[in-house]
NUGUNU-722405 format. One record per residue (C-alpha): residue number from 1; residue in one letter; chain; x, y, z. Coordinates in steps of 0.5 Angstrom, whole numbers, plus 500, padded with zeros to 3 digits. Layout:
residues N
(pt NUM,A,A,(X,Y,Z))
...
This chain:
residues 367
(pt 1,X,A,(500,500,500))
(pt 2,X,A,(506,504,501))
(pt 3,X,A,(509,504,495))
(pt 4,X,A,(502,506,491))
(pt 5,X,A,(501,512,496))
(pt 6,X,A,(509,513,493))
(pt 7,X,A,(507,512,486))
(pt 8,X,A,(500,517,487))
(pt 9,X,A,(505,523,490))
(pt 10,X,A,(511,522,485))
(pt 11,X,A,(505,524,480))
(pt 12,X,A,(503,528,483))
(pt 13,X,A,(509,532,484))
(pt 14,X,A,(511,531,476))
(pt 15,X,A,(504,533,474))
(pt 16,X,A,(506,540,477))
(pt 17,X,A,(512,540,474))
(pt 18,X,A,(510,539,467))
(pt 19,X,A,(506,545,468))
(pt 20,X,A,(500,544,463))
(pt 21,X,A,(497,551,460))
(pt 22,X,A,(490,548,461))
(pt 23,X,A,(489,547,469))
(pt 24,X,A,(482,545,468))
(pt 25,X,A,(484,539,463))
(pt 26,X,A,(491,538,468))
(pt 27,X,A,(485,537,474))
(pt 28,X,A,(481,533,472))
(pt 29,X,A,(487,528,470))
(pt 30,X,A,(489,527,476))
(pt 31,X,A,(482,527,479))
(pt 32,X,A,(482,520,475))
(pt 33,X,A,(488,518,478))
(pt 34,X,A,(486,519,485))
(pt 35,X,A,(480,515,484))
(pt 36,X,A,(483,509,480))
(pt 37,X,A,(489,509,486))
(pt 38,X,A,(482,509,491))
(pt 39,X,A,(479,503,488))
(pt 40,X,A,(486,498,488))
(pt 41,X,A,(487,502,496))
(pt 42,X,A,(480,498,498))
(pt 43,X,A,(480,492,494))
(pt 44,X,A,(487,491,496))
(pt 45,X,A,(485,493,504))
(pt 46,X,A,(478,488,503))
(pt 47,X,A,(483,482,500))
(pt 48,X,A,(487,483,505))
(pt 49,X,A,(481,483,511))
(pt 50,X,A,(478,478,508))
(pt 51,X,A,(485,473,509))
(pt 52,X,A,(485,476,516))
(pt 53,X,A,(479,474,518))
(pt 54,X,A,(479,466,516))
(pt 55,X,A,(480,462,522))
(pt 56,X,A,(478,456,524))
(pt 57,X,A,(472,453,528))
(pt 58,X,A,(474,448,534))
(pt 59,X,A,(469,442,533))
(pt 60,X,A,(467,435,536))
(pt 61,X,A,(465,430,530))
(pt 62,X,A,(462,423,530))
(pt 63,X,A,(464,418,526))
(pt 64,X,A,(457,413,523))
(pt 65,X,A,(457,406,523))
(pt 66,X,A,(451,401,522))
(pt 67,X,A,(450,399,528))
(pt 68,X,A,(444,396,532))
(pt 69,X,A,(438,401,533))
(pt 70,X,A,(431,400,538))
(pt 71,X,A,(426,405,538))
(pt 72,X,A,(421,404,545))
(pt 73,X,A,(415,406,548))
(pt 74,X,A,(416,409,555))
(pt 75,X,A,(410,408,559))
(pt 76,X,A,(409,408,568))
(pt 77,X,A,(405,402,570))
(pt 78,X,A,(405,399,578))
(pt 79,X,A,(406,392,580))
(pt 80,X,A,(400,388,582))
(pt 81,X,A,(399,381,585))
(pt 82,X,A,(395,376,580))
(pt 83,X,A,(391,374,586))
(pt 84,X,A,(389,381,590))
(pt 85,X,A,(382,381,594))
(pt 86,X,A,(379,382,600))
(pt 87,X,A,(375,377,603))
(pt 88,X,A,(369,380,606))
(pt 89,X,A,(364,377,611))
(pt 90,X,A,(357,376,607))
(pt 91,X,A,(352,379,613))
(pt 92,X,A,(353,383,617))
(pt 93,X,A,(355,382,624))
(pt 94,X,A,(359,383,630))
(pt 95,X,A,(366,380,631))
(pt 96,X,A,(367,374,636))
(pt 97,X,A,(373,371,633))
(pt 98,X,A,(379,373,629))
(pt 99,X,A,(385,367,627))
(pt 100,X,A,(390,371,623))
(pt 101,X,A,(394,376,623))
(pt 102,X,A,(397,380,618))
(pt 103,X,A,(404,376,614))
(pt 104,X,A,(402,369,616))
(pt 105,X,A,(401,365,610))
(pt 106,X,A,(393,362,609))
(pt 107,X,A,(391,356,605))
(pt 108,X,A,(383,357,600))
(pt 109,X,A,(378,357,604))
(pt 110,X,A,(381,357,610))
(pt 111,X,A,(377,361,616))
(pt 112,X,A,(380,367,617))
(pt 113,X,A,(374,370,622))
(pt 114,X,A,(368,369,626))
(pt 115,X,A,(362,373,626))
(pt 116,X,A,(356,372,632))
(pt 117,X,A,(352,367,630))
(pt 118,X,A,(349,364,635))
(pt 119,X,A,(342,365,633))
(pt 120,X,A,(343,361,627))
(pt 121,X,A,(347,355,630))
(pt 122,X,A,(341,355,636))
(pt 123,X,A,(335,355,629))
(pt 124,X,A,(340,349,627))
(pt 125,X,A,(341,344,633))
(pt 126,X,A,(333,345,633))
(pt 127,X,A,(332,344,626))
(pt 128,X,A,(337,337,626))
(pt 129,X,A,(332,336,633))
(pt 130,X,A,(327,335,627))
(pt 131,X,A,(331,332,622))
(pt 132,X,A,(332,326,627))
(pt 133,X,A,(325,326,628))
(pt 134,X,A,(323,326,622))
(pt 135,X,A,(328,320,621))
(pt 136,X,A,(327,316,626))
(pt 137,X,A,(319,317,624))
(pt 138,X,A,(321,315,616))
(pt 139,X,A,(326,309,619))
(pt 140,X,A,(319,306,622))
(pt 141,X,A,(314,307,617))
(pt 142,X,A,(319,304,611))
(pt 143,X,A,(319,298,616))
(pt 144,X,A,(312,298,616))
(pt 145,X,A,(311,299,609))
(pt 146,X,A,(316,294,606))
(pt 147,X,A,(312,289,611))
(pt 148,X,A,(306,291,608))
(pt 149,X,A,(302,295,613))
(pt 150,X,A,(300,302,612))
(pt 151,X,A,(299,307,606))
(pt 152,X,A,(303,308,601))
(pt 153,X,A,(300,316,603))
(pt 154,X,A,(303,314,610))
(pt 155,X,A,(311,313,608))
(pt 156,X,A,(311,318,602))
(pt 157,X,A,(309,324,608))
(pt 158,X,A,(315,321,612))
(pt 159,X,A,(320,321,606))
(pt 160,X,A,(318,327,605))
(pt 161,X,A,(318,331,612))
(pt 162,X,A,(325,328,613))
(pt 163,X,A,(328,331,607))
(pt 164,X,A,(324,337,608))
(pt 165,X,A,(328,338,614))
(pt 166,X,A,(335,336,612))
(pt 167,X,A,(334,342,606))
(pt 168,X,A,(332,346,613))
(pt 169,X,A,(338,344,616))
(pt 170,X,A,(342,345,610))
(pt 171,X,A,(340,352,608))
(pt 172,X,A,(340,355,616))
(pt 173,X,A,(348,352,616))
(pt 174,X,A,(348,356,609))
(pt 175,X,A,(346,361,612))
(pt 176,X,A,(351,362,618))
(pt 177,X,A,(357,361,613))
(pt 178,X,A,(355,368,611))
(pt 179,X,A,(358,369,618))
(pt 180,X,A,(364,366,617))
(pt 181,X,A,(371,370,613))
(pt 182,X,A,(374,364,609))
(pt 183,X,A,(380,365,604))
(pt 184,X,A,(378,365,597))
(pt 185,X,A,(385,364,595))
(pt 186,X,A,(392,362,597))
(pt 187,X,A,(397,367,600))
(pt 188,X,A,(399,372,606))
(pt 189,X,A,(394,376,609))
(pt 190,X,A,(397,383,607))
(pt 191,X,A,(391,387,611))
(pt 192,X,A,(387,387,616))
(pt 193,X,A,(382,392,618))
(pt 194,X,A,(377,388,623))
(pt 195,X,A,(378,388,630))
(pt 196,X,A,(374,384,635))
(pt 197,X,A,(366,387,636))
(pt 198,X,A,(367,391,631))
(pt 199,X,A,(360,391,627))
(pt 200,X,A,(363,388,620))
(pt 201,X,A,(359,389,613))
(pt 202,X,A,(360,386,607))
(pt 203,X,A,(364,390,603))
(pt 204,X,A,(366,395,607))
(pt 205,X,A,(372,393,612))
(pt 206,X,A,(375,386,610))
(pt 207,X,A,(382,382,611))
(pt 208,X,A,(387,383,604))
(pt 209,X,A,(390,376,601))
(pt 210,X,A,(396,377,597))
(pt 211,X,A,(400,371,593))
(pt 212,X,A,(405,375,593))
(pt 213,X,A,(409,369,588))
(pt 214,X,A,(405,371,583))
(pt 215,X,A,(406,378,580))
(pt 216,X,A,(405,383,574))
(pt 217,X,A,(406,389,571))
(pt 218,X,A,(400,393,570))
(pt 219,X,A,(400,399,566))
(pt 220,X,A,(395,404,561))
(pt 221,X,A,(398,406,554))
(pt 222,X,A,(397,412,551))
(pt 223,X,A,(391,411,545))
(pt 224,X,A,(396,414,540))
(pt 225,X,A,(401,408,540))
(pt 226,X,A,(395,403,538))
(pt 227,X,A,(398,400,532))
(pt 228,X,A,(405,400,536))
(pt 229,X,A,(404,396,542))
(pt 230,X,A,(402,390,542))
(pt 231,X,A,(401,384,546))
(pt 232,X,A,(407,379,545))
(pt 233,X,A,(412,385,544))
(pt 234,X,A,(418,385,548))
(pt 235,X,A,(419,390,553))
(pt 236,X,A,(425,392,558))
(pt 237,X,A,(422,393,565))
(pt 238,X,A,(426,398,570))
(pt 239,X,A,(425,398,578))
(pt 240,X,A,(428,404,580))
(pt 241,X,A,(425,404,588))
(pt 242,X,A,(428,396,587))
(pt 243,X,A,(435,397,584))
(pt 244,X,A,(433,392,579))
(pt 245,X,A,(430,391,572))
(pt 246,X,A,(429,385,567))
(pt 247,X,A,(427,384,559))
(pt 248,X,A,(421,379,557))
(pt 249,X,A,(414,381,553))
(pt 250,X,A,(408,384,554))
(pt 251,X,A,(403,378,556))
(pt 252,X,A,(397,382,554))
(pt 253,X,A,(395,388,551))
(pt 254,X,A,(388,390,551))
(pt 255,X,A,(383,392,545))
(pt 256,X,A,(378,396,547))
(pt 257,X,A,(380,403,549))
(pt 258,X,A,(378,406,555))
(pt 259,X,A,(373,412,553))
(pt 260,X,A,(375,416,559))
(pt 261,X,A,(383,415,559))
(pt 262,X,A,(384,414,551))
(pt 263,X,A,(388,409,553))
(pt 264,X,A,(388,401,553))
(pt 265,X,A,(392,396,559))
(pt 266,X,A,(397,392,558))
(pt 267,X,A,(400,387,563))
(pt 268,X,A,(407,383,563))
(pt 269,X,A,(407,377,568))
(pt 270,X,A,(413,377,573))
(pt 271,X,A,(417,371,575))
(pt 272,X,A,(419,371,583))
(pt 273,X,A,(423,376,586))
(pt 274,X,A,(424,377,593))
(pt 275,X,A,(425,385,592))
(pt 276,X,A,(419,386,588))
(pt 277,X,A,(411,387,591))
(pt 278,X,A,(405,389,589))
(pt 279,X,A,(404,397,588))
(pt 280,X,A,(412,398,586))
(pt 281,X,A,(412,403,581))
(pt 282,X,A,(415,400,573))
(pt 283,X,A,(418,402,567))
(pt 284,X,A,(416,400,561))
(pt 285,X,A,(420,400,556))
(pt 286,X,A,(416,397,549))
(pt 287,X,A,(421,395,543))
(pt 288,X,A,(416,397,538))
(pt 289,X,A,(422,399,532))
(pt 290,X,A,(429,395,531))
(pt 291,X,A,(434,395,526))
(pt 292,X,A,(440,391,526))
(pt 293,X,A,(444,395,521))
(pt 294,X,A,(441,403,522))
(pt 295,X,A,(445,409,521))
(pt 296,X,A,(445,413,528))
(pt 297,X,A,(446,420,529))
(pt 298,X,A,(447,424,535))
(pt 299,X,A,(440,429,536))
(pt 300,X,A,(445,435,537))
(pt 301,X,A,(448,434,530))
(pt 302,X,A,(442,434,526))
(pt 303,X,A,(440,442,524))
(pt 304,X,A,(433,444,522))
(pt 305,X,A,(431,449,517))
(pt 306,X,A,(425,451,512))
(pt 307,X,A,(427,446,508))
(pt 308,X,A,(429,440,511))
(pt 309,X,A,(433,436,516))
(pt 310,X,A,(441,437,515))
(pt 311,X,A,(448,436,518))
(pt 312,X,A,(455,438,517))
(pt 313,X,A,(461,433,516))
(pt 314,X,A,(468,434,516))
(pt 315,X,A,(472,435,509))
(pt 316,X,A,(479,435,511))
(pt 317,X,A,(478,441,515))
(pt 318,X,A,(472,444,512))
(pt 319,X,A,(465,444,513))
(pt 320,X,A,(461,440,507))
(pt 321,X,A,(452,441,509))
(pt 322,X,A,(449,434,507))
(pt 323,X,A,(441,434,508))
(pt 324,X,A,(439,429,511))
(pt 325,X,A,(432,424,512))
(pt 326,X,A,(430,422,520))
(pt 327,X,A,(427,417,522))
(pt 328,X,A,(424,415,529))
(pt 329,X,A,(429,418,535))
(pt 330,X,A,(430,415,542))
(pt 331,X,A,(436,416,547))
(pt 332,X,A,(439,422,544))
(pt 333,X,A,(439,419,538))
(pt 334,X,A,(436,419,531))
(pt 335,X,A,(436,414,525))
(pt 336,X,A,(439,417,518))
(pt 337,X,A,(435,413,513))
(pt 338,X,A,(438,417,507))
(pt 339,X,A,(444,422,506))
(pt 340,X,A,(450,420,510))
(pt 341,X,A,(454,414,509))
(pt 342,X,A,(458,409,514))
(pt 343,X,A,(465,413,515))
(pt 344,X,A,(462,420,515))
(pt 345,X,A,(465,424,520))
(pt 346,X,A,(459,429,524))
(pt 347,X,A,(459,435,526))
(pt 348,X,A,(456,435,533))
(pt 349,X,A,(459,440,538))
(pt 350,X,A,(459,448,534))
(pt 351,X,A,(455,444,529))
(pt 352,X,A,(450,451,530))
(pt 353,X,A,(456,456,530))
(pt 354,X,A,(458,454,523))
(pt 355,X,A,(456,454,515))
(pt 356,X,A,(457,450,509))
(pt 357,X,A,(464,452,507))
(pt 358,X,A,(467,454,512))
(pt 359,X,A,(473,452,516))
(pt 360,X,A,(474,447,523))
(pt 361,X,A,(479,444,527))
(pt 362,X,A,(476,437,530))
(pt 363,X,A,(478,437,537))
(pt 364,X,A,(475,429,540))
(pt 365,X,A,(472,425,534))
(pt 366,X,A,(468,419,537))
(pt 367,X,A,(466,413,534))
């Protein structure tokens, strides 16, 4: 820049030497000249910012290799136990007598506790007072009968009185088993809420029985995921509260949806686990995409724009803009289904402080 200032002032000097007879023609010669050494000036000074200005983007890039690629469904469900339920009296009455306790194991139909019914039982040893009657009375007109003495009537009204009364019997000890709390499964009494004199109802306060070595997965899906989950389908289970998780499939998933909700239930059978039980909170995992060989990319390297899905690669040391097609994404990452190939190298970190072209210094590359 210095020499063209030198050679802009040396003709200058010798344009006023010269002395021209015509000033004007003279001024606007050297009018011409200064404007011809303005332009080199600023296109040399704009040449020279531009090198100055060029300066390397530090990066940190991806490499792509087909690998294994599973998309999931993420739903919460709870844990139940396949046999839950409240044994309940069947007629109300005063407790007289309780035979568990919560944590011991019971067996079907075993007496868990008693209500009064002492009326009952007195209507019952009356009524099998008459049954024996009535018998004693059947026993002997059938002796007759067969001897050929009396009336047929005779005989058929005895038979029938005994068998009214054994029906009599039988119905009122029906009846005073409705005072009786049995087990209607095998398991361990998890709740008891009755307490001795207490005024029991049916289906108000009862004793829970669980089979705790039976136990499920029970969860609602959204209505969305329909045509995504399905039963038989595999599924990762994760127990926060018990540290553990553990893969198997769906082992029924409804096919109504439920029109409050807009959701339909799905249950996953559990195997034994001492650490697991009923009402634990799980994470479902459902599998309902999976390629073996899929093309993946961090989230963060994939830029959005009007006109697509795109992402930067490195080129040796420069910038190179690829669009891209993105298929499902899960975990932070997206499957490419068109536009890059194994071996591409992925802008990740600075991928939204560069442009197409420019250039960048990879700092850790990640296979």
């Amino acid at each position: 820049m210095k020499k063209i200032l030198y050679i802009s002032a040396i003709l200058f000097l010798s344009a006023c030497a010269n002395k021209p007879k015509d000033k004007a023609a003279e001024l606007a010669d050297l009018k011409s000249q200064e404007a011809a050494l303005n332009g080199k000036i600023t296109k040399l000074e704009t040449e020279l910012g531009k090198k100055d200005s060029v300066k390397s983007t530090d990066v940190s890039t991806f490499i792509v290799n087909p690998g294994k690629f599973t998309n999931y469904v993420q739903i919460q469900g709870k844990i139940d136990a396949q046999d839950n339920v409240m044994a309940y009296p069947q007629s109300p009455g005063v407790i007289t007598a309780i035979y568990v306790k919560p944590g011991q194991r019971v067996r079907k139909g075993q007496l868990l506790a008693q209500l009064d019914n002492s009326v009952l039982n007195q209507n019952i040893a009356q009524a099998e007072t008459q049954v024996n009657l009535n018998r004693t009375l059947f026993e002997r007109q059938k002796n007759l009968w067969d001897q050929k003495i009396g009336t047929e009537v005779q005989f058929l009204q005895a038979q029938t009185a005994l068998q009214s009364s054994l029906k009599q019997v039988s119905s009122l000890r029906q009846q005073a088993d409705m005072y009786r709390i049995t087990s209607p499964i095998n398991g361990s009494v998890d709740q008891m809420d009755l307490k001795l004199g207490q005024v029991a109802q049916p289906g108000n306060a009862g004793i829970r029985i669980v089979n705790g070595d039976i136990l499920k997965v029970k969860a609602d899906v959204p209505e969305s995921y329909a045509t995504r989950v399905n039963q038989g389908d595999n599924v990762l289970i994760l127990f926060p509260d018990a540290h553990d998780s553990l893969t198997t499939k769906i082992s029924f998933a409804a096919k109504v949806i439920d029109a409050a909700s807009r959701s339909f239930g799905v249950e996953v059978r559990l195997p034994q686990h001492k650490t697991l039980r009923p009402n634990m909170t799980a994470i479902l995992k459902i599998a309902d995409y999976s390629k073996s060989n899929a093309l993946v990319a961090p989230i963060n390297a994939i830029q959005r724009s009007e006109a697509g899905d795109y992402v930067f690669v490195d080129e040796n040391g420069i910038a190179k803009r690829k669009n891209v097609k993105v298929g499902a994404s899960y975990g932070g990452k997206s499957e490419i289904l068109s536009g890059l190939s194994p071996g591409d190298e992925l802008v990740t970190e600075g991928a939204s402080e560069i442009e197409d072209g420019d250039k960048i210094r990879v700092l850790n590359p990640v296979n």
